[in-house]
C-alpha positions as YAML, in Angstrom:
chain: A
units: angstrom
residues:
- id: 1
  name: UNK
  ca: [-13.84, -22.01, -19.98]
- id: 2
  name: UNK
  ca: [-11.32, -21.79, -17.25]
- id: 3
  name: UNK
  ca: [-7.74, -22.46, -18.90]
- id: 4
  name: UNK
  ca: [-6.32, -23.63, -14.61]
- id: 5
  name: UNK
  ca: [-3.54, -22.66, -12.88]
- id: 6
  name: UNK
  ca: [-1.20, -25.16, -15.33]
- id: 7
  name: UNK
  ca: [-2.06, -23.31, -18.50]
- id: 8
  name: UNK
  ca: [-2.20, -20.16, -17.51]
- id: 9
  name: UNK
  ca: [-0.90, -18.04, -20.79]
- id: 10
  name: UNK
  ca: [0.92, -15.17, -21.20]
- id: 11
  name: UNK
  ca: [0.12, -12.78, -24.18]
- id: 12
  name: UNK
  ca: [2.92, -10.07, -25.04]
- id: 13
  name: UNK
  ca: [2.18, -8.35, -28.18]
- id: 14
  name: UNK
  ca: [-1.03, -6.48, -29.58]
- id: 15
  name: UNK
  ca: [-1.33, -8.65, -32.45]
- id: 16
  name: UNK
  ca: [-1.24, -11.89, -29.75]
- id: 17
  name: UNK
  ca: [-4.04, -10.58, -27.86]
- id: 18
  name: UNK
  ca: [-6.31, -9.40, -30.40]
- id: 19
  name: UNK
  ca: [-6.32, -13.08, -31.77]
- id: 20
  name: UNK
  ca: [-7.02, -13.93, -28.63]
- id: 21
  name: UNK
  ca: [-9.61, -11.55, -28.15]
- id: 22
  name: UNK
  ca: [-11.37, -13.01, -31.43]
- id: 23
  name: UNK
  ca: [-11.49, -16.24, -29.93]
- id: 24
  name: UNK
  ca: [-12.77, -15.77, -26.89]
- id: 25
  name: UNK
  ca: [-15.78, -13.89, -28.92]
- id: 26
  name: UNK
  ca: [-16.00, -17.00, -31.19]
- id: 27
  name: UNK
  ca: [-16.16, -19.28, -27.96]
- id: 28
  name: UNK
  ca: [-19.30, -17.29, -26.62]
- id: 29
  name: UNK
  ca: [-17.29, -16.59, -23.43]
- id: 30
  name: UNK
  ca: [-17.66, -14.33, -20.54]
- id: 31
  name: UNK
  ca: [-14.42, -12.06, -20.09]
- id: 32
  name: UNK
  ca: [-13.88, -10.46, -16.22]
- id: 33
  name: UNK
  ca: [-10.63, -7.98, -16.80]
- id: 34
  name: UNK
  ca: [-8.38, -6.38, -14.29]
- id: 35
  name: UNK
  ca: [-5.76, -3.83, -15.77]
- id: 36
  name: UNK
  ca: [-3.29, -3.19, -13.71]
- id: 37
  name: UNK
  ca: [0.19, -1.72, -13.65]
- id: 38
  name: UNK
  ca: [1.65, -5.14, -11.98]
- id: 39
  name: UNK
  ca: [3.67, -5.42, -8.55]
- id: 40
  name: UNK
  ca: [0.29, -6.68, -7.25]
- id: 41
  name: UNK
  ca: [-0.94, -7.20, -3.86]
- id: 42
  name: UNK
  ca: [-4.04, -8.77, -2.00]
- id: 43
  name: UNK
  ca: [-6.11, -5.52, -3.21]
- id: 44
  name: UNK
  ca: [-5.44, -6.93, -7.14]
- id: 45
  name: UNK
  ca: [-6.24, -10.67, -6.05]
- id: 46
  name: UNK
  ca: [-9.49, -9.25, -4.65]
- id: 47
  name: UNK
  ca: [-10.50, -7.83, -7.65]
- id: 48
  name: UNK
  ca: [-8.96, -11.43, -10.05]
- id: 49
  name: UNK
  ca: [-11.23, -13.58, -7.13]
- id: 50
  name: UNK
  ca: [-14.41, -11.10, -8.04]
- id: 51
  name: UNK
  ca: [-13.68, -11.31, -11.56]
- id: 52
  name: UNK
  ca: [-13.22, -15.24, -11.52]
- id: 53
  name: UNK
  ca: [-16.57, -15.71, -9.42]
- id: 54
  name: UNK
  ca: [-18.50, -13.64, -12.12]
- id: 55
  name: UNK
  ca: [-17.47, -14.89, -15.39]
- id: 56
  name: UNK
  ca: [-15.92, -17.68, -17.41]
- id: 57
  name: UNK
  ca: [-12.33, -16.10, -18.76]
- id: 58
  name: UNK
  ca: [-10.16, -13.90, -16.45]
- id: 59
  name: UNK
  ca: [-7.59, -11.49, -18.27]
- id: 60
  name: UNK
  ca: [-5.05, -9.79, -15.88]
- id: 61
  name: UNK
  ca: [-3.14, -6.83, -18.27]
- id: 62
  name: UNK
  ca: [0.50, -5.75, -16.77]
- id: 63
  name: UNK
  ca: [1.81, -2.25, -18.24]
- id: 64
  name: UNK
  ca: [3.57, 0.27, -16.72]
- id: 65
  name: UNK
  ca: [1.73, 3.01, -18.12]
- id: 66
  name: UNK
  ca: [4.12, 6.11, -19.31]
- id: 67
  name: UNK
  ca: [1.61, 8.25, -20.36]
- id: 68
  name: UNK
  ca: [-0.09, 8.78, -16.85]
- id: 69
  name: UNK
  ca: [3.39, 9.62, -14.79]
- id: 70
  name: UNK
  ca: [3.48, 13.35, -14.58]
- id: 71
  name: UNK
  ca: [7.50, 12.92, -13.34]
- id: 72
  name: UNK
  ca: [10.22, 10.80, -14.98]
- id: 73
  name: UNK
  ca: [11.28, 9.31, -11.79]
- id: 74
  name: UNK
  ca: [8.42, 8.18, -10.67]
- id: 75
  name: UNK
  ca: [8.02, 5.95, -13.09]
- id: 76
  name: UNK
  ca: [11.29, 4.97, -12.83]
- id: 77
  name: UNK
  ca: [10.85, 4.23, -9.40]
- id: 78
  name: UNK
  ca: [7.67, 2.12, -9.77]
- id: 79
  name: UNK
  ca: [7.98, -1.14, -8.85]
- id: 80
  name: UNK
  ca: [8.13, -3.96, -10.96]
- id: 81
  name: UNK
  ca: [8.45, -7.60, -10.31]
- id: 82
  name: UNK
  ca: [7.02, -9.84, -13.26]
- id: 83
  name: UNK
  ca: [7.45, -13.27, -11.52]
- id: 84
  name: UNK
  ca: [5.80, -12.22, -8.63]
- id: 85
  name: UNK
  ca: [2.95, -10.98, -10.79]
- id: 86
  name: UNK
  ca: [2.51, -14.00, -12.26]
- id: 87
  name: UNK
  ca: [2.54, -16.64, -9.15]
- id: 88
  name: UNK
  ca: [0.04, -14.11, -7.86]
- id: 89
  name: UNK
  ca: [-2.21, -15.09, -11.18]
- id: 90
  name: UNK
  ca: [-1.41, -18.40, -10.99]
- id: 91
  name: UNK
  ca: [-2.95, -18.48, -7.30]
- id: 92
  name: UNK
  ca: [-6.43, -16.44, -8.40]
- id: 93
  name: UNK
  ca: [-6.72, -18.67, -11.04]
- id: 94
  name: UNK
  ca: [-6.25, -16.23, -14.14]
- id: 95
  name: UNK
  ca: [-6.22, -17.64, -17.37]
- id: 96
  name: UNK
  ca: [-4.51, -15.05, -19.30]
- id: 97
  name: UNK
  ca: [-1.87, -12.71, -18.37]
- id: 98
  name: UNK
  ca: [-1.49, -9.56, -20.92]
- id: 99
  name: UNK
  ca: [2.28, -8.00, -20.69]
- id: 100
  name: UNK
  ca: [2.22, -5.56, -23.98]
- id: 101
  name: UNK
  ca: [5.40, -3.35, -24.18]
- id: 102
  name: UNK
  ca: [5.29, 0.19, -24.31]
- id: 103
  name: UNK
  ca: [6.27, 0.25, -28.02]
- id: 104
  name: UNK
  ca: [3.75, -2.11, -29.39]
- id: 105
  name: UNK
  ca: [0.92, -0.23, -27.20]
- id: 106
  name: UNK
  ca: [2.01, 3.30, -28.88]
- id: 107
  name: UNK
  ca: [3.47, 2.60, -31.62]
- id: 108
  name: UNK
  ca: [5.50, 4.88, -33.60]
- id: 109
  name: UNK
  ca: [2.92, 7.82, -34.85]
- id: 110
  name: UNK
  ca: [0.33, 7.08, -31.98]
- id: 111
  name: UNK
  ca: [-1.11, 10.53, -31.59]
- id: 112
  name: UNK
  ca: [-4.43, 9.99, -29.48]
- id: 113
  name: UNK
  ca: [-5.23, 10.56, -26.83]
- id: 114
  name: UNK
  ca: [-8.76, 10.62, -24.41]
- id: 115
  name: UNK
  ca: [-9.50, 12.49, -22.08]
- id: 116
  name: UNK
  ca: [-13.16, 13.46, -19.48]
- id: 117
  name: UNK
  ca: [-13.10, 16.93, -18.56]
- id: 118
  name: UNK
  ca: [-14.47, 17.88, -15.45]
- id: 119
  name: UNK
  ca: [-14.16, 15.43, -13.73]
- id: 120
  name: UNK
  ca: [-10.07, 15.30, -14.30]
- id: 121
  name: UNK
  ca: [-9.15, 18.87, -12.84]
- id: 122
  name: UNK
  ca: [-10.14, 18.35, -9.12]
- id: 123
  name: UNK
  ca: [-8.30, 16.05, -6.77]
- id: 124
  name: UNK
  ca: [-5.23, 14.49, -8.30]
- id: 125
  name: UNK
  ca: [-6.18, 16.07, -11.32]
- id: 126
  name: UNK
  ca: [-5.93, 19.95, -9.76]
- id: 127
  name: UNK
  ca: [-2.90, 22.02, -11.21]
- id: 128
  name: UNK
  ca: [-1.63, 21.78, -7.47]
- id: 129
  name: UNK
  ca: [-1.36, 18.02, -7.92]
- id: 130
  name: UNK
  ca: [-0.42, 16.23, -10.55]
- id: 131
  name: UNK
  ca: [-2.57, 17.85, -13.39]
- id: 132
  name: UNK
  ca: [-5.23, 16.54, -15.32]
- id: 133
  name: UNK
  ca: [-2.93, 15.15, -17.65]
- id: 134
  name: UNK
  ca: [-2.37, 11.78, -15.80]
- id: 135
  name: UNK
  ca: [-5.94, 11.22, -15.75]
- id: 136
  name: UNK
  ca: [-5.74, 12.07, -19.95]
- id: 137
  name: UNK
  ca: [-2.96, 9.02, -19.86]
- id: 138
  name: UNK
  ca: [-4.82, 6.92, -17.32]
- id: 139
  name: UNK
  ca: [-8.28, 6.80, -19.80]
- id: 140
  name: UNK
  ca: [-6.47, 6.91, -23.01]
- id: 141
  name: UNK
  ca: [-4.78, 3.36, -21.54]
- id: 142
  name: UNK
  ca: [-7.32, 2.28, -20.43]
- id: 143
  name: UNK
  ca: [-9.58, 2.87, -23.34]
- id: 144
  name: UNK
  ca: [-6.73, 1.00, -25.55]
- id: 145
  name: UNK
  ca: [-7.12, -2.29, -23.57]
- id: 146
  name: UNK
  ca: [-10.80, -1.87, -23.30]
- id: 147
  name: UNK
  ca: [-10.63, -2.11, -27.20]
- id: 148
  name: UNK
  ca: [-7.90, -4.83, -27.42]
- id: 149
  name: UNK
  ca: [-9.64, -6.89, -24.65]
- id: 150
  name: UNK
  ca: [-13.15, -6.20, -25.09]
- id: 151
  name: UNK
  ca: [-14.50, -8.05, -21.49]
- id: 152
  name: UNK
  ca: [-17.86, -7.79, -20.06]
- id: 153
  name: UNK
  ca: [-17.14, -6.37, -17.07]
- id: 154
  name: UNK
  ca: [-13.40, -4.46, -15.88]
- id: 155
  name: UNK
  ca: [-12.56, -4.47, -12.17]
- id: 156
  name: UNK
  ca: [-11.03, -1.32, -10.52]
- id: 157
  name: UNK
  ca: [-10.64, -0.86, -6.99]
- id: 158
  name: UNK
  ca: [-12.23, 2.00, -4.86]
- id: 159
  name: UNK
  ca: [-9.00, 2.72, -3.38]
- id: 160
  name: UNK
  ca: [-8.57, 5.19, -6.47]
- id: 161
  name: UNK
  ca: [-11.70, 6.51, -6.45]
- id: 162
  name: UNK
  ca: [-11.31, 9.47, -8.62]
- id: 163
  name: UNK
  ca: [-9.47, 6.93, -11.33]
- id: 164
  name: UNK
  ca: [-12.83, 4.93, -11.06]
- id: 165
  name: UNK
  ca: [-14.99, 7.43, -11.56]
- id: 166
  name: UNK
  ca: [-13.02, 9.15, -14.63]
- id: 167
  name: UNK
  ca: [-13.33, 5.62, -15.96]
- id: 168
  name: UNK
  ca: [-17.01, 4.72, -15.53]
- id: 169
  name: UNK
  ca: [-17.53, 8.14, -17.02]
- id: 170
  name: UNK
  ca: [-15.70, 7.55, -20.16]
- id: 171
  name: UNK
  ca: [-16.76, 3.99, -20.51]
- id: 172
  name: UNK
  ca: [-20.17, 5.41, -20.59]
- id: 173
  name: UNK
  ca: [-19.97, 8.35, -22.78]
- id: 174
  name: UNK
  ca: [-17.79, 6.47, -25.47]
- id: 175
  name: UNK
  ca: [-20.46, 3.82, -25.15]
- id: 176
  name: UNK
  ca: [-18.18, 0.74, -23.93]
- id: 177
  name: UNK
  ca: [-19.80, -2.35, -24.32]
- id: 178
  name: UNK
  ca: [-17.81, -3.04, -20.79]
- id: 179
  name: UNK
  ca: [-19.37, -2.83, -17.54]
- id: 180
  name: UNK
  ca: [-17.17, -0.83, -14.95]
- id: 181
  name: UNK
  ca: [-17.53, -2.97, -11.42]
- id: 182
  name: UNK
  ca: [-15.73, -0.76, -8.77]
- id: 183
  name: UNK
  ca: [-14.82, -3.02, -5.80]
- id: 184
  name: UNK
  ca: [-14.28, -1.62, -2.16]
- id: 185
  name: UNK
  ca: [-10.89, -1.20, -0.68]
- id: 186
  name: UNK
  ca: [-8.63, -3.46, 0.76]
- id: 187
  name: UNK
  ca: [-6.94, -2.16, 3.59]
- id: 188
  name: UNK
  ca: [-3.66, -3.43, 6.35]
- id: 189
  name: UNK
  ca: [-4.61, -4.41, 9.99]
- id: 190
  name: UNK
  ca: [-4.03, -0.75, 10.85]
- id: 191
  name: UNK
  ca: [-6.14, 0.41, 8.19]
- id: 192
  name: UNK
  ca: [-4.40, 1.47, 5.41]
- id: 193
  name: UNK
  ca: [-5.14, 1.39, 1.70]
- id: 194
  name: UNK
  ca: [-2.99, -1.58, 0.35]
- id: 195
  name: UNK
  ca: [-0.69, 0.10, -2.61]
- id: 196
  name: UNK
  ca: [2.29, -0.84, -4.84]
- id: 197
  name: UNK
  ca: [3.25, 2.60, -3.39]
- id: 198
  name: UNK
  ca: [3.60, 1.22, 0.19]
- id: 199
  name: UNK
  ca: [6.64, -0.95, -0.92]
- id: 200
  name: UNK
  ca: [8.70, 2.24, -0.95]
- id: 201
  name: UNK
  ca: [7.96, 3.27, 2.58]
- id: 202
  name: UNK
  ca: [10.54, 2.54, 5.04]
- id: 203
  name: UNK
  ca: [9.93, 1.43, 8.87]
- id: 204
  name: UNK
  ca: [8.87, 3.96, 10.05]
- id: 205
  name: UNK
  ca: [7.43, 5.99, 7.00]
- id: 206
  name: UNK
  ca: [4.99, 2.66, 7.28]
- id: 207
  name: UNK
  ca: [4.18, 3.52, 10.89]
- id: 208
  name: UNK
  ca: [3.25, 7.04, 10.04]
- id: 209
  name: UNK
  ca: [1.24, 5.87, 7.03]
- id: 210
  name: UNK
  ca: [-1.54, 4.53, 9.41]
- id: 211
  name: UNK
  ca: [-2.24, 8.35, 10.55]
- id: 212
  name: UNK
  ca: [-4.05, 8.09, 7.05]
- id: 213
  name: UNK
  ca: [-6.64, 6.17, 7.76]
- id: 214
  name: UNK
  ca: [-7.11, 7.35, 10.80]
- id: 215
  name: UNK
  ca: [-7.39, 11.20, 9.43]
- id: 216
  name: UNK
  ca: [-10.17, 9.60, 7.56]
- id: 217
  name: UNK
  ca: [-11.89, 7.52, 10.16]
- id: 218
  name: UNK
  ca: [-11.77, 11.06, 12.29]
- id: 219
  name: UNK
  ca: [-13.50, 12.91, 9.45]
- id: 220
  name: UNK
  ca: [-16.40, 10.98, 9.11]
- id: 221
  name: UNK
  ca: [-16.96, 9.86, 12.86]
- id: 222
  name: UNK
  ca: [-17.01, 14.52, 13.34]
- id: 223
  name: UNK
  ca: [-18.93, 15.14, 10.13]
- id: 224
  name: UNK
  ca: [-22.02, 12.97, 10.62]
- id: 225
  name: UNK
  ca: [-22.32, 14.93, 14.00]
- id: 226
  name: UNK
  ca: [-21.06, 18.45, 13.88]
- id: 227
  name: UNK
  ca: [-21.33, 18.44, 9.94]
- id: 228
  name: UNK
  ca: [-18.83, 17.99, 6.73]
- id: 229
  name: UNK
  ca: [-16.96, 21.49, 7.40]
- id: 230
  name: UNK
  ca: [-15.66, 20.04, 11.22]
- id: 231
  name: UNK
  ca: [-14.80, 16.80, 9.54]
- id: 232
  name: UNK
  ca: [-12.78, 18.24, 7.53]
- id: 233
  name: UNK
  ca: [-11.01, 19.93, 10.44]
- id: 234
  name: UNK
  ca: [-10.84, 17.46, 12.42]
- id: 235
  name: UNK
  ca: [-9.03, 15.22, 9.67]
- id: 236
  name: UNK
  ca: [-6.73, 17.89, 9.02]
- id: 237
  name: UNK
  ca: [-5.76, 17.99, 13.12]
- id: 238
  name: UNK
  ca: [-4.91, 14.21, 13.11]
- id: 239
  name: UNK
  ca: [-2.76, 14.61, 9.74]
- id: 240
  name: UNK
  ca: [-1.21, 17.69, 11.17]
- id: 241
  name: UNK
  ca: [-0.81, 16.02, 14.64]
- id: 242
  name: UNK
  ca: [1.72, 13.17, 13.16]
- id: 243
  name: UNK
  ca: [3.64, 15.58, 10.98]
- id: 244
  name: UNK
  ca: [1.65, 15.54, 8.00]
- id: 245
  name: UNK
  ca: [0.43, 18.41, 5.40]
- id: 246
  name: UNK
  ca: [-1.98, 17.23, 3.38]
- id: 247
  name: UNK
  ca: [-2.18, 18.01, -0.66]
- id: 248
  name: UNK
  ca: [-6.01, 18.15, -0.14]
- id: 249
  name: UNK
  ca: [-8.12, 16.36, 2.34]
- id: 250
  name: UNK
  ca: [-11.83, 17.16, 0.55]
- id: 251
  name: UNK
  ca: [-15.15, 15.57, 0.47]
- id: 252
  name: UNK
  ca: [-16.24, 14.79, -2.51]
- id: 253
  name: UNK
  ca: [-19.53, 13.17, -4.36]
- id: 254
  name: UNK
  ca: [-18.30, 9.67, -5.00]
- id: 255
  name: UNK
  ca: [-20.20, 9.59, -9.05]
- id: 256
  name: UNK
  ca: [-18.78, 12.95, -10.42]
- id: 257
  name: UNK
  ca: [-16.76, 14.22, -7.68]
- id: 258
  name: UNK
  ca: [-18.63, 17.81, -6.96]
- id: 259
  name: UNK
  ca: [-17.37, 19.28, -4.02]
- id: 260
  name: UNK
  ca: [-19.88, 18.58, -0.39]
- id: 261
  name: UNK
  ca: [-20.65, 20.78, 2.01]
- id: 262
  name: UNK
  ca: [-23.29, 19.18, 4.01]
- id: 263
  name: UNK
  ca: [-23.95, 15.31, 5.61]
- id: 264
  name: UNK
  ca: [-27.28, 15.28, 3.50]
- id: 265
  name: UNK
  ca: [-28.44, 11.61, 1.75]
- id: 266
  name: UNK
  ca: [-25.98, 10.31, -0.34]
- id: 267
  name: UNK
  ca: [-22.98, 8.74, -1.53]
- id: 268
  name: UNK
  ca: [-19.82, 10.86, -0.63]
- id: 269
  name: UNK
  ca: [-16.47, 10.63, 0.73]
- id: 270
  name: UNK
  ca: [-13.42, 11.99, 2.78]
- id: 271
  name: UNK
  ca: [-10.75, 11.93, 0.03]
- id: 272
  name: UNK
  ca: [-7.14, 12.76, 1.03]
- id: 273
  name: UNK
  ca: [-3.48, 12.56, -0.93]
- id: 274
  name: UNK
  ca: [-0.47, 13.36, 1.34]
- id: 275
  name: UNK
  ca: [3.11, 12.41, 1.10]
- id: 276
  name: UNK
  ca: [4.58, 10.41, 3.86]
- id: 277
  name: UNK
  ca: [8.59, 10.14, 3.78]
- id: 278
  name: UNK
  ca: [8.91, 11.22, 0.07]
- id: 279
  name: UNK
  ca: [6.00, 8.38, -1.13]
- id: 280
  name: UNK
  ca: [2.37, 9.71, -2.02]
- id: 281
  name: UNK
  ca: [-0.15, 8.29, -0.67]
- id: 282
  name: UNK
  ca: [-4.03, 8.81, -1.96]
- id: 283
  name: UNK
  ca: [-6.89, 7.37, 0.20]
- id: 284
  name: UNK
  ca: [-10.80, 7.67, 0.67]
- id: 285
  name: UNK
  ca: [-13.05, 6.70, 2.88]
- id: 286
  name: UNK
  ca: [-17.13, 6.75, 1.88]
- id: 287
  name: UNK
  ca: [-20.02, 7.98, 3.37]
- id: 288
  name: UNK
  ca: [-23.30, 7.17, 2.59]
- id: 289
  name: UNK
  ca: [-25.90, 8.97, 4.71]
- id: 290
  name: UNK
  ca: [-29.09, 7.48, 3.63]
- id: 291
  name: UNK
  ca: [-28.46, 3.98, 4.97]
- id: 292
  name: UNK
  ca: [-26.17, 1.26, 5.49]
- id: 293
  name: UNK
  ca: [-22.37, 2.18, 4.66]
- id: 294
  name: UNK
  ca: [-20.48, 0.64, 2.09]
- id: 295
  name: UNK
  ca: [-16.93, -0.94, 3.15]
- id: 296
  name: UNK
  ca: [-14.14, 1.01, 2.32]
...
């Protein structure tokens, strides 16, 4: 079913893609999607390779999502580079690229929205970050191309751990016939997190960025030998040590993000959001106790 790097096509409207949607159910296809909000880096084409190794039809979706951008200019300053985008698709061997404008997405009168409580007002979501309403924009988009789309499985990337696990949440409560396939971070030679965000870092914000990881990396290395509370400390000392207050540096249950206290069996993680030279950064780093880690 694979339409080739020649072919690839490039769907801008609603009404486009949900013809396009109908087909692909006519053809007995199966659909990998990764929705993304473009400038995309080897962390997307990791998730478009997984998603073209596990199914017949890869959809890439490009949107610049309004609704989840708690401050004007940063969305303003988001990056955006279409062609980019698409030679990046072209090389992962998409087949169709999605580029809906905001208009046609929300049209005039769109007054939904969805939203997972709980799970939206810790982390990223606390009223000392950015609120729980960009996770209410982040699943309402989501849900929308869910719908349009309709694949069998949707590819996020660990990176944003809380945003996966908001999603996988929602896809299962609301009964999504869409799998949620969560794939482990992709990370620089120094370790950190590969982001559209780093584009905005200058020389030596980029240098600094790497105490991230390394905060992380601390954490974990203390906590699974003098417990969670002296990783936590101890990730804090190597932020603080490079000039760097944290917004939160946590652990967290990686499923439905209750706070942990102790290294017991289980999948958890170090999560941290910090801004380095006037760019946020948000990073995690799991822990699984009972066995073998996962890569981050």
């Amino acid at each position: 079913m694979n339409a080739g790097t020649e072919t690839l096509r490039l769907v801008r409207s609603v009404a486009d893609m949900e013809e396009a949607r109908e087909d692909l159910r006519r053809s007995g296809a199966t659909v990998g999607f990764v929705p993304t909000m473009g400038f995309l880096h080897e962390g997307h084409a990791t998730l478009l390779r997984r998603a073209r190794s596990e199914s017949d039809f890869v959809v890439l979706s490009i949107f610049v999502n309004p609704k989840q951008f708690d401050r004007g200019s940063d969305l303003e300053r988001y990056p955006r580079d279409e062609e980019r985008d698409l030679a990046v698709a072209r090389a992962e061997d998409t087949d169709l690229v999605f580029l809906p404008e905001v208009d046609d997405l929300y049209p005039e009168g769109f007054a939904t929205s969805v939203e997972v409580s709980g799970l939206t007002d810790v982390l990223c979501g606390s009223e000392a970050s950015r609120g729980a309403g960009h996770f209410r924009g982040v699943t309402t988009v989501v849900s929308l191309l869910l719908n349009l789309v309709d694949p069998d499985v949707a590819y996020f990337g660990q990176k944003d751990a809380q945003q996966a696990a908001v999603i996988s949440r929602m896809a299962s409560d609301l009964r999504f016939r869409s799998r949620i396939s969560v794939v482990p971070t992709v990370r620089e030679a120094d370790g950190l997190a590969l982001s559209s965000r780093n584009s905005r870092l200058n020389d030596e914000g980029r240098l600094r960025a790497g105490i991230v990881p390394a905060s992380l990396e601390r954490a974990r290395e203390v906590a699974l030998g003098e417990g969670v509370p002296a990783g936590i400390e101890a990730g804090l000392a190597v932020l603080r040590e490079g000039g760097l207050e944290p917004e939160y540096f946590e652990a967290r249950n990686i499923e439905d993000l209750t706070e942990v206290t102790e290294a017991d069996d289980g999948e958890w993680m170090f999560a941290v959001a910090v801004e380095v030279d006037g760019v946020r950064l948000i990073d995690n780093l799991p822990v699984n106790t009972g066995g073998e880690e996962e890569a981050a």
